[in-house]
N, C-alpha and C positions, 0 to 999 in steps of 0.2 A: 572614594573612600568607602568602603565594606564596612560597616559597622554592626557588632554583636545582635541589636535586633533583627537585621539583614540574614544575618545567619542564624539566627533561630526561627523566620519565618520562612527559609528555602527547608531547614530540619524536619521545621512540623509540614510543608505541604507542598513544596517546589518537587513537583516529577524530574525525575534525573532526565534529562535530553542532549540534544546534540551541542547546546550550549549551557551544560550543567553538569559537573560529575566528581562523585563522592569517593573519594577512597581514605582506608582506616589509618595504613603507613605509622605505625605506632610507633617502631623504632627507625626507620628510614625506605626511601624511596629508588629503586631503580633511576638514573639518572638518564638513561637514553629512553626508559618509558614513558618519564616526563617530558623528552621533546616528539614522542609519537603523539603524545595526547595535546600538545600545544599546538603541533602541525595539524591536527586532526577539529581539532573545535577551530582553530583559525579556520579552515577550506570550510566550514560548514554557518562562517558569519559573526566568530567569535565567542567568549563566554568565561567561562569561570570555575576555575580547577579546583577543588575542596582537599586536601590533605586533613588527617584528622579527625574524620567524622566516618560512618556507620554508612555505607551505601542501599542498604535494604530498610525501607520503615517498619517499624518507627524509627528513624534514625536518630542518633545520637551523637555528641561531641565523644572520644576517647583520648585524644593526646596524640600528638605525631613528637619524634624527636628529627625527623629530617631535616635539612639542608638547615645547618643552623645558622652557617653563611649566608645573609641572606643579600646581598652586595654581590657576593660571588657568583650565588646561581642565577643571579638579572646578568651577569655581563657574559657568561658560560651561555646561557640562552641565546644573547642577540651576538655573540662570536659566531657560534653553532649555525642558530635559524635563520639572520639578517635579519628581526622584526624583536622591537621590545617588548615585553614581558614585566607588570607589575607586579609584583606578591608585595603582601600584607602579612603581616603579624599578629595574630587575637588572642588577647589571653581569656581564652573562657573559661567562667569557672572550673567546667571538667578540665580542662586542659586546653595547651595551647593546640591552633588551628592556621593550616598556611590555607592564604587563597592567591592562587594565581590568575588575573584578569589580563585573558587573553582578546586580542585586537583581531577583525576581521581579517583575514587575507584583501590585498589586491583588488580593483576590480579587473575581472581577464586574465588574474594568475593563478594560479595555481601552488598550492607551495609543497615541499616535501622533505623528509629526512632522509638522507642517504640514498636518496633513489626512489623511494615508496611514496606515492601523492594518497595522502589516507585520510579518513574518513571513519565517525561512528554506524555502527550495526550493534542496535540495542547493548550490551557490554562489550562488545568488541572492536577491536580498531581494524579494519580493512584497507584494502589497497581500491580505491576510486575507477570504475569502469571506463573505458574506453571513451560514452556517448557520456560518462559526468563529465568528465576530462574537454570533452570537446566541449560543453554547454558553456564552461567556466571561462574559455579561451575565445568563446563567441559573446562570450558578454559587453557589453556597452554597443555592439551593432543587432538591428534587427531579429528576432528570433525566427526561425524557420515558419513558426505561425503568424509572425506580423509581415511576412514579405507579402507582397501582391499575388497574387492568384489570375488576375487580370485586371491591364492599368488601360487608362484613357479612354474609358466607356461612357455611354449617357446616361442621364438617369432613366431610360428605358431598357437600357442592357442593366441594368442592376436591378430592377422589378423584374424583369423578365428571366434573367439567370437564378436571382434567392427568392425560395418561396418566404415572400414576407408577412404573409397571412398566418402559417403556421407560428412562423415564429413571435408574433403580440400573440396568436393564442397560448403558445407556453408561457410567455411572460405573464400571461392572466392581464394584457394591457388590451384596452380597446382600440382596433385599428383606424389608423389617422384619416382625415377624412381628405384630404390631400397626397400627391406626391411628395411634395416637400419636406412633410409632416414627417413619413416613412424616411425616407433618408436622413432628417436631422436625429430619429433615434437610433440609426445606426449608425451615425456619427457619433453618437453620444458613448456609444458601447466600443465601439473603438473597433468596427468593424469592416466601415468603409471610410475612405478618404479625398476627396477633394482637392483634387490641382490642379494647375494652368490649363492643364492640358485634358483635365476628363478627371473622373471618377476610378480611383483604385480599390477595389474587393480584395479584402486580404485570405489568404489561407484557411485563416479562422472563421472568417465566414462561411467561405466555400465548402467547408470542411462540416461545419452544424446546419446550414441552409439551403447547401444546392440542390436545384430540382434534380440535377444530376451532374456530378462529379465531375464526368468523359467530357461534360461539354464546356470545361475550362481548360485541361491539361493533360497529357499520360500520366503526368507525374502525381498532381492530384486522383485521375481515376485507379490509378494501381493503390491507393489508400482506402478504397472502396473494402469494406470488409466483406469477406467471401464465404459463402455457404456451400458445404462438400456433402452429400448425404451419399451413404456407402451401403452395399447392399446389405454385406455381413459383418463379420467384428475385425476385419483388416481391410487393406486399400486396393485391394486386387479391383473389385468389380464399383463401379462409381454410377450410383443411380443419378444425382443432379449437383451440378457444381454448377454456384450462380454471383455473380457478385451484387450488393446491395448500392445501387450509384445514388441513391437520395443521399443527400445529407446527414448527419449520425444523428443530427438533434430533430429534424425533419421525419426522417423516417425510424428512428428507435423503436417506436410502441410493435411498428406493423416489421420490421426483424425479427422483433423477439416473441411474436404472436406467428410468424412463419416457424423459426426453431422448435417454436413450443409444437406447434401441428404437426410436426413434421418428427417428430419425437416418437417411439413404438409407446403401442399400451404397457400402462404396469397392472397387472392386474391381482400383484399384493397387498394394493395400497387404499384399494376400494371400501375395507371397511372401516379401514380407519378415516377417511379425507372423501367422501361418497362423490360430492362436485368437482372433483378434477383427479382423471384416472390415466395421466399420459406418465413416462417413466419418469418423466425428469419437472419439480414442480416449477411454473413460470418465475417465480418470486426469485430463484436460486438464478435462471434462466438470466433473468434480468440484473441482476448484481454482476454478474461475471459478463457477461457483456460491455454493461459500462464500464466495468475496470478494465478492460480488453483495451479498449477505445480509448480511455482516458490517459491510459501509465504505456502508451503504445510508443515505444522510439521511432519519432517524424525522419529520423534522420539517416533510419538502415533505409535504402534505397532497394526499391523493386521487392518491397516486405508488407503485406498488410496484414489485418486480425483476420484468424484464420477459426472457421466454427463447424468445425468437422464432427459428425453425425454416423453413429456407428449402430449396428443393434443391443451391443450391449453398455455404450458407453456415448458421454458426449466430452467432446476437447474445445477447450476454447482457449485458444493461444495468441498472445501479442509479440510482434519484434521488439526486443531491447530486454534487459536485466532489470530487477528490481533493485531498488534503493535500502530494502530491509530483508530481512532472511523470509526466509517462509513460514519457519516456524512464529515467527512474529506477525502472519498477515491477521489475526485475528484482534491483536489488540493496538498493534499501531498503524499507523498512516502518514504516507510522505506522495507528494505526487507530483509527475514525472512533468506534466503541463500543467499550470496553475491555472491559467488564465481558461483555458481550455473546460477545467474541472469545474472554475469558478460560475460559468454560465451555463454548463449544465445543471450543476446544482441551482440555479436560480430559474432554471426551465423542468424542472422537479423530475431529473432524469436521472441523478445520483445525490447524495447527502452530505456529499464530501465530509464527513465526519469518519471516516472509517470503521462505520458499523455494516460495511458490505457483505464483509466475508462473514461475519457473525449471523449475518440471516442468510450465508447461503448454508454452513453448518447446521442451522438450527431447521432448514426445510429438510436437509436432508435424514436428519432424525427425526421429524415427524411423520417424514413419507418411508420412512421405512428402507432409504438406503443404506449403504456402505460410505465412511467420511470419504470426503471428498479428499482429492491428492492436489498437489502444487509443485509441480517440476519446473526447475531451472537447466535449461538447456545452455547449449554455446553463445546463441544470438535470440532464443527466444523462451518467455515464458508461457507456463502452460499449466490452467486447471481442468479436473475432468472430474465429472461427474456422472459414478456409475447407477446401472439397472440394480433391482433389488437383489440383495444375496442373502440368504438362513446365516445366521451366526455358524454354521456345523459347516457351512462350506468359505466362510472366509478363513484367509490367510492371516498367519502370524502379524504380519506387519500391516494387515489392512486391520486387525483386534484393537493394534497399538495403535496407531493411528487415530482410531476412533474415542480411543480414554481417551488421548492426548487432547483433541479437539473439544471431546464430550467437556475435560474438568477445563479447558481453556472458558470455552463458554460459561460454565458455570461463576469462574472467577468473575471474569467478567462484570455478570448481571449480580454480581454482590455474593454469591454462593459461594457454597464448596462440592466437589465431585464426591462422591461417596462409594461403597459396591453396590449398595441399594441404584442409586441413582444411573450407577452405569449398568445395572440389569433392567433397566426401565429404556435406557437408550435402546438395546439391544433386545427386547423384550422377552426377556426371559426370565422363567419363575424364582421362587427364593432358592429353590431345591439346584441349584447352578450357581448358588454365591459361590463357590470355591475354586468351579472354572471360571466368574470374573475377576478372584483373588487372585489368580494365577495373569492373568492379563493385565491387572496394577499391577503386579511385580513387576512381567516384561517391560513393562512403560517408565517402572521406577529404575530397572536397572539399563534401560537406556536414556538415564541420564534427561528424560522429559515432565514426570511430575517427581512429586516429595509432597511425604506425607507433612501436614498442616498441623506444627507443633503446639499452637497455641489451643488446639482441640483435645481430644481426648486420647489417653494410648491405649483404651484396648481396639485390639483388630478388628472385632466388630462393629466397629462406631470408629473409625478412623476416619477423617477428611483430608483430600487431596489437594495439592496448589500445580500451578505448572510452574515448572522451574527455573523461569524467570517471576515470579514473585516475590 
């Protein structure tokens, strides 16, 4: 039972998510969009339909007059979808509010309307990837990271295969003074297991601890993330192409300390940042790596993180799709291996908080580049981050881009994007506010920011929001 204080504390502070969402429907509701949105919070673990209310905060109660049958549209639904469907009735003062409390899907199913197995993307409903699709229909058996890696070993082939040293020093745990010691806490972690028959290392171990990858499987070594360095700005001439067989958790620091060297000078950036003069800064290096590694689809075979090194650019590409748009990698966060992300972040190699991308944005405005790009390919995704470029020699959509990002960041950390502020990003003097007015425009009329009504209207002092705000 939903009761009025319920809905007035999702009003004032409940973030819309995958099992939360607001729509106004004042006079009535699309009937077949109400069962994309029931199919869509079902696949994603169930949740809670709002009719009636204000979807942007502050939000607010307004009045729906939809489904005023409300007998009819629960039996219209479990006709339609096969799965029940509660709505409730609220008379709130402003008016009345339907909520619909939808039921998780399935374990291992998958559900769909007419064909579409869908899913939220920040306001939108999408159709479900191929590798969500399979996760879903793998569920209640072993995850491709809990299988074995290598079963029926001693506990001298398990000291001897995972460096166990490194991994108590990322844990910040003092290493056991026994054999015993070491394996009962990677039992604890859920990393190796004990049976009749021997000791099994699973995947996930193999994957953050091996001294080296090769010496478990093909299958494991071809996940080995790989380093391309190119002589010039395409793939004709290939100086070193290397693969990294340690472990991701093992060897992390000393990868991204090779990328980092291994990276030309910048030498635009020396006055501003004096201690680190290489094109691309580590910090940025380091975020995009771990998310390389972490949101990496286990499941494309003969694919691994690919961290190709160009002179004027660097790419760092994962197999698999993202779960969220691109335009949203800066303020939201969903990830692809939990369990994966979860022990890296406890080995302080990522923050799993999704404030990644937000510092690889914000190196790249201090150092003086161009924002970074986010491309979604067929089967893989891909960030790059370029060498420095003068405002007079970027492109249109490399301008746009950078408001975009610049006023995302801003949102963010509590702020608003300004012209001021976006001539500070690109640093250039006042006497140029008019060409960065001309680049908020591009950005407003592609649909990426709006101007921050709650501020001021003259053009001089406008504030910016991105257009999901």
């Amino acid at each position: 039972m939903i009761s009025l204080e319920t809905l007035d504390r999702w009003l004032a502070w409940a973030p819309e998510s995958e099992h939360l969402e607001f729509k106004e429907a004042k006079q009535q509701f699309d009937q077949a969009r109400l069962m994309r949105y029931c199919v869509a919070l079902a696949n994603e673990g169930g949740g809670y339909f709002v009719l009636g209310a204000t979807d942007k905060p502050p939000r607010r109660v307004v009045g729906t007059q939809a489904f005023r049958g409300l007998a009819e549209i629960r039996t219209r639904i479990l006709d339609t979808l096969r799965f029940r469907v509660e709505v409730e009735e609220l008379a709130h003062p402003d008016g009345r509010v339907l909520v619909f409390e939808i039921p998780p899907r399935p374990v291992g199913t998958p559900l769909h309307y007419e064909g579409a197995y869908l899913m939220r993307v920040g306001d939108e409903l999408v159709p479900m990837s191929p590798d969500q699709l399979r996760r879903i229909m793998d569920e209640g058996q072993p995850g491709w990271l809990d299988q074995p890696a290598r079963e029926n070993t001693s506990p001298d082939e398990v000291v001897a295969l995972l460096d166990t040293q490194s991994f108590f020093d990322l844990m910040q745990l003092p290493y056991p003074t026994t054999r015993e010691g070491v394996l009962e806490r990677l039992v604890q972690e859920r990393l190796i297991e004990q049976r009749p028959s021997g000791w099994h290392i699973s995947r996930l171990a193999a994957l953050l601890l091996a001294k080296r990858l090769d010496a478990f499987s093909l299958d494991l070594a071809r996940k080995a993330p790989r380093v391309v360095i190119y002589a010039g700005t395409d793939k004709l001439e290939t100086r070193d192409d290397k693969p990294d067989m340690r472990g991701y958790a093992v060897g992390f620091e000393s990868l991204v300390d090779f990328v980092h060297s291994a990276a030309p000078q910048n030498r635009f950036v020396e006055q501003v940042v004096r201690e680190e003069v290489k094109m691309f800064p580590r910090q940025a290096i380091r975020e995009l790596v771990a998310n390389a590694l972490i949101h990496q689809d286990f499941l494309s075979t003969g694919a691994s993180v690919m961290i190709e090194i160009f002179a004027d650019r660097l790419e760092i590409s994962n197999p698999g799709l993202p779960s969220i748009k691109v335009e949203r990698f800066i303020d939201e966060y969903r990830s692809r291996n939990v369990r994966l992300a979860e022990l890296m972040r406890r080995m302080g190699i990522c923050e799993e908080k999704g404030s990644g991308i937000d510092k690889v944005v914000s190196a790249a405005e201090v150092f003086q580049l161009p924002a970074p790009d986010f491309r979604v390919g067929e089967t893989r995704t891909t960030a790059i981050l370029f060498a420095h470029q003068d405002f007079a020699d970027m492109s249109k959509p490399d301008r746009v881009r950078a408001c975009y990002q610049h006023c995302c960041l801003k949102y963010v950390s509590n702020q608003r994007m300004s012209n001021q502020s976006l001539r500070e990003r690109f640093r250039l003097p006042e006497s140029k506010a008019v060409t960065v007015s001309q680049v908020i425009g591009a950005a407003k009329d592609a649909g990426l920011i709006k101007t921050d009504e709650s501020g001021t209207f003259s053009t001089r002092y406008a504030r910016y929001l991105p257009f999901w705000a």
